[in-house]
FIKOL-743210 format. One record per residue (C-alpha): residue in one letter; residue number from 0; x, y, z. Coordinates in steps of 0.02 Angstrom, whole numbers, always signed. Example, Ala and Ser with C-alpha at 12.3 -4.5 7.8 and 13.67 -1.06 7.14 Angstrom:
<sites>
> A,0,+615,-225,+390
> S,1,+684,-53,+357
</sites>
This chain:
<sites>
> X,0,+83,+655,-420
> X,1,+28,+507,-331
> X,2,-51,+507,-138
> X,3,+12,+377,-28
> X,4,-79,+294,+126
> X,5,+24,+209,+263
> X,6,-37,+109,+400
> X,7,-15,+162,+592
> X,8,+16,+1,+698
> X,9,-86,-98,+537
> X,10,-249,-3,+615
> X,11,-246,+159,+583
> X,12,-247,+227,+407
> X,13,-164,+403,+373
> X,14,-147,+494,+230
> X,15,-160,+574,+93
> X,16,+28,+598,+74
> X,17,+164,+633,-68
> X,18,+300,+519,-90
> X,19,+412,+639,-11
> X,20,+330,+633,+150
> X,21,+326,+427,+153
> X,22,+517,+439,+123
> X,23,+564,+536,+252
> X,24,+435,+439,+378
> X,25,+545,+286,+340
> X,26,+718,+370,+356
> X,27,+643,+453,+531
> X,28,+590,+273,+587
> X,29,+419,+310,+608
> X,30,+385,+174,+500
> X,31,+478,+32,+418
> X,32,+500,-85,+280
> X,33,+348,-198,+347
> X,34,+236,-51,+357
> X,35,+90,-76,+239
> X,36,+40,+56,+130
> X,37,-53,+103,-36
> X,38,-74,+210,-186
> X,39,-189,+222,-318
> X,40,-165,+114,-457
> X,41,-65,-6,-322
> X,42,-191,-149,-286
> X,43,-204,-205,-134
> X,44,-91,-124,+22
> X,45,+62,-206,+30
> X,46,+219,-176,+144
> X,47,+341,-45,+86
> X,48,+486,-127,+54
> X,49,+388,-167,-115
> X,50,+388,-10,-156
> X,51,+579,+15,-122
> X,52,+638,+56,-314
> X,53,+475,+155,-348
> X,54,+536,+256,-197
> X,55,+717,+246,-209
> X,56,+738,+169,-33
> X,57,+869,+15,-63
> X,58,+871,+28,+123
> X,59,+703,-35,+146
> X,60,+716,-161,+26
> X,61,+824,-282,+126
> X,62,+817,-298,+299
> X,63,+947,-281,+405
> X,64,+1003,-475,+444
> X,65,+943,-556,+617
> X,66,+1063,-605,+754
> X,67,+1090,-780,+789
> X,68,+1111,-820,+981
> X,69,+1233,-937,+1006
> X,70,+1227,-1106,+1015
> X,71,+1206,-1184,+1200
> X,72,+1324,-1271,+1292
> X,73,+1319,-1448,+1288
> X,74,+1191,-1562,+1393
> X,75,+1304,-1649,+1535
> X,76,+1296,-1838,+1554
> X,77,+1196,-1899,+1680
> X,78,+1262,-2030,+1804
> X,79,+1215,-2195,+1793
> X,80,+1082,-2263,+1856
> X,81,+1134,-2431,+1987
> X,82,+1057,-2581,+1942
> X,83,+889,-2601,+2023
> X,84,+843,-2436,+2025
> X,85,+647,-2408,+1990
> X,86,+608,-2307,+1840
> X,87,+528,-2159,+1856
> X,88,+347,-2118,+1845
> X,89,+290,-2063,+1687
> X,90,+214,-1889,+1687
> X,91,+66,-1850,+1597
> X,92,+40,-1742,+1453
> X,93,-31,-1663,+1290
> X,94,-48,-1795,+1124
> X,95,+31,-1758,+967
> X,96,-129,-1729,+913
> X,97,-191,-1620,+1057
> X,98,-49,-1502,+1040
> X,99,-69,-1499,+840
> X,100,-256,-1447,+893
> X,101,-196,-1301,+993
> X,102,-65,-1247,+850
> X,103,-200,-1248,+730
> X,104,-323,-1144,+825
> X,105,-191,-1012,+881
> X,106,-158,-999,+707
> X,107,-343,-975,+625
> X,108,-356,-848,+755
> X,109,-231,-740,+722
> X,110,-268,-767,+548
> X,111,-447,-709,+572
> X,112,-350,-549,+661
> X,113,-246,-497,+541
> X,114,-388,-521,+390
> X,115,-498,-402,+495
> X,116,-362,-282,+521
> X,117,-333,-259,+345
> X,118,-506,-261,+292
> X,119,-536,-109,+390
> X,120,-398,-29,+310
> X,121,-416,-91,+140
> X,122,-626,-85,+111
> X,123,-626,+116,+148
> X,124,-482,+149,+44
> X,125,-574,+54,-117
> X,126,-734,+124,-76
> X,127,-652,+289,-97
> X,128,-557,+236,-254
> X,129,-743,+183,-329
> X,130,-806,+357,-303
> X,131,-648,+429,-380
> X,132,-680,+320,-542
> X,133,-850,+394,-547
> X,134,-814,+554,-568
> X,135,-658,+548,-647
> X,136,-817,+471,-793
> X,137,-904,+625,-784
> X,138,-757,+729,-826
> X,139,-744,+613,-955
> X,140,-933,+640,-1019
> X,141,-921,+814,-1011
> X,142,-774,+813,-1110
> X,143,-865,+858,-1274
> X,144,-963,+1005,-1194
> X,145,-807,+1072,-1109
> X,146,-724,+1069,-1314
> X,147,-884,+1166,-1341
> X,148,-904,+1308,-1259
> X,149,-725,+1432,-1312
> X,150,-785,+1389,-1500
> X,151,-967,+1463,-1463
> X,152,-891,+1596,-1353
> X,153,-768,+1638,-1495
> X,154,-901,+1641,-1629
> X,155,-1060,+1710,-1549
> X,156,-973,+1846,-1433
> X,157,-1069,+1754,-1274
> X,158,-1095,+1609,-1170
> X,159,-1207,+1470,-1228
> X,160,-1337,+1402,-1148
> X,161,-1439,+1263,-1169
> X,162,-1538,+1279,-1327
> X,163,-1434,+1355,-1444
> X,164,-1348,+1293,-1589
> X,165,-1281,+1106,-1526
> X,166,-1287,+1115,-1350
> X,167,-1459,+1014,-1292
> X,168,-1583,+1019,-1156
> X,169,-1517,+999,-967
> X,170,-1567,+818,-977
> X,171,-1526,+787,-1137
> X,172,-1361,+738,-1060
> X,173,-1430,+600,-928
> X,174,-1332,+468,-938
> X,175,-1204,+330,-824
> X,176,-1182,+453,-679
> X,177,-1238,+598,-729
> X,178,-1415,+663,-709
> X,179,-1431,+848,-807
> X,180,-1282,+964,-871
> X,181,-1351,+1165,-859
> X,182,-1249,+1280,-965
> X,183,-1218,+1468,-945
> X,184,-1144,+1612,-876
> X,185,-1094,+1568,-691
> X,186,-959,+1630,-549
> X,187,-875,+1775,-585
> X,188,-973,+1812,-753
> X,189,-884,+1661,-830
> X,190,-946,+1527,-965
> X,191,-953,+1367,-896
> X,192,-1093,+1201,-874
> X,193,-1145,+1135,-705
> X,194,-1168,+950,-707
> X,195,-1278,+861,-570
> X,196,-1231,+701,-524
> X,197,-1326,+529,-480
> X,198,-1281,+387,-392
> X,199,-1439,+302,-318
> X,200,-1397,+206,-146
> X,201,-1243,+328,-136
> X,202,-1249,+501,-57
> X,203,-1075,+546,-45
> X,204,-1103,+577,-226
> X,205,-1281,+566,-278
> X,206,-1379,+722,-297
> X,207,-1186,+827,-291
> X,208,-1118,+972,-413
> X,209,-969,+968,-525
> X,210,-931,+1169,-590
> X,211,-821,+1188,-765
> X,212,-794,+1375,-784
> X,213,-713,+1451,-924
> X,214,-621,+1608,-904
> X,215,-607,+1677,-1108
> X,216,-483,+1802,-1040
> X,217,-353,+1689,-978
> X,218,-424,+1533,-1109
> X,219,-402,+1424,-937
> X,220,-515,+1297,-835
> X,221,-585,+1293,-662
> X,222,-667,+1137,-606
> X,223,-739,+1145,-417
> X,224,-878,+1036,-330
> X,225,-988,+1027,-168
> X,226,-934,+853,-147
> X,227,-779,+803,-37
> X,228,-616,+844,-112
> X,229,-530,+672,-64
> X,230,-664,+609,-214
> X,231,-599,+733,-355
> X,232,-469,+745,-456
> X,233,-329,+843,-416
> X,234,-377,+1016,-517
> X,235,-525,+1012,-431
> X,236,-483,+1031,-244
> X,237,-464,+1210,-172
</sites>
């Protein structure tokens, strides 16, 4: 199931949320077609309307049309002017080129505004999806190990631990963001490995734990961690 982020006034980022609750958001009015929001595997933010199908919201996928004031009522003649009249002083004013000066400022600064804006929303939200990749690689690394342990449990009677028949040394297993894998008997007298993580310059995850117990019993998976849950996977929040 996919999380969604929305954007509160284009400032304020809020979220996680399921589709279900971005929906029902829209049909509320607390936010609307323009509102930018994002998902993983989405790119950058864009507004929801894009997102319309995806969502099944045809509503927010075309606008409802804009008024058009009517026209206004013809200018009335002036009189004529009798012969000998003076003409008018001419008042003074802005250039052409002093006004387009003026247009083109306004508009670099409200185009420096809005690339601030979603900077700030954006930059988090990718830092976070970085940090997500990472680990989602360690899973990935300890995939082997994890196929492991129920075949040693099923033909020793035990746990392994590292040192026996092909499982290796904790750091044996260094390698991309992983720094040692420990395997044994953990929580609740389960099988299971402890890998410790590394990420130099990064302490969100560097020096963190990610727990794969096995329970023989039920032949099921836990996966848990000391690290925040918004950069795990799914089965591994609680």
């Amino acid at each position: 199931m996919s999380h969604w982020f929305y954007a509160e006034g284009n400032r304020e980022r809020r979220g996680p949320l399921p589709a279900e609750n971005i929906i029902e958001l829209f049909r509320s009015g607390r936010i609307a077609g323009d509102t930018l929001v994002w998902r993983e595997g989405a790119g950058d933010w864009r507004p929801l309307r894009d997102f319309a199908a995806e969502l099944g919201l045809d509503e927010a996928a075309h606008p409802p049309a804009v008024s058009v004031p009517p026209l206004p009522p013809p200018l009335q003649q002036q009189p004529a002017v009798p012969p000998g009249t003076p003409a008018p002083a001419a008042r003074p004013g802005l250039s052409g080129c002093a006004v387009a000066g003026i247009i083109a400022a306004a508009t670099l600064v409200a185009l420096l505004v809005i690339g601030g804006i979603l900077a700030a929303i954006a930059i988090p939200a990718y830092q976070e999806y970085l940090l997500r990749s990472k680990v989602a690689g360690v899973r990935v690394q300890l995939a082997p190990l994890k196929a492991g342990i129920p075949a040693y449990v099923q033909d020793h009677g035990r746990c392994p631990v590292n040192g026996d028949d092909g499982f290796g040394a904790p750091r044996s297993y260094a390698g991309g963001n992983v720094e040692a894998v420990r395997i044994g008997r953990f929580a609740e007298g389960h099988c299971g490995l402890e890998a410790r993580l590394q990420a130099p310059g990064q302490p969100l995850l560097d020096g963190k734990r990610l727990w794969l117990d096995y329970d023989s019993q039920a032949s099921a998976w836990k996966c848990s961690s000391d690290m925040a849950g918004k950069y795990l996977p799914d089965d591994c929040r609680g």
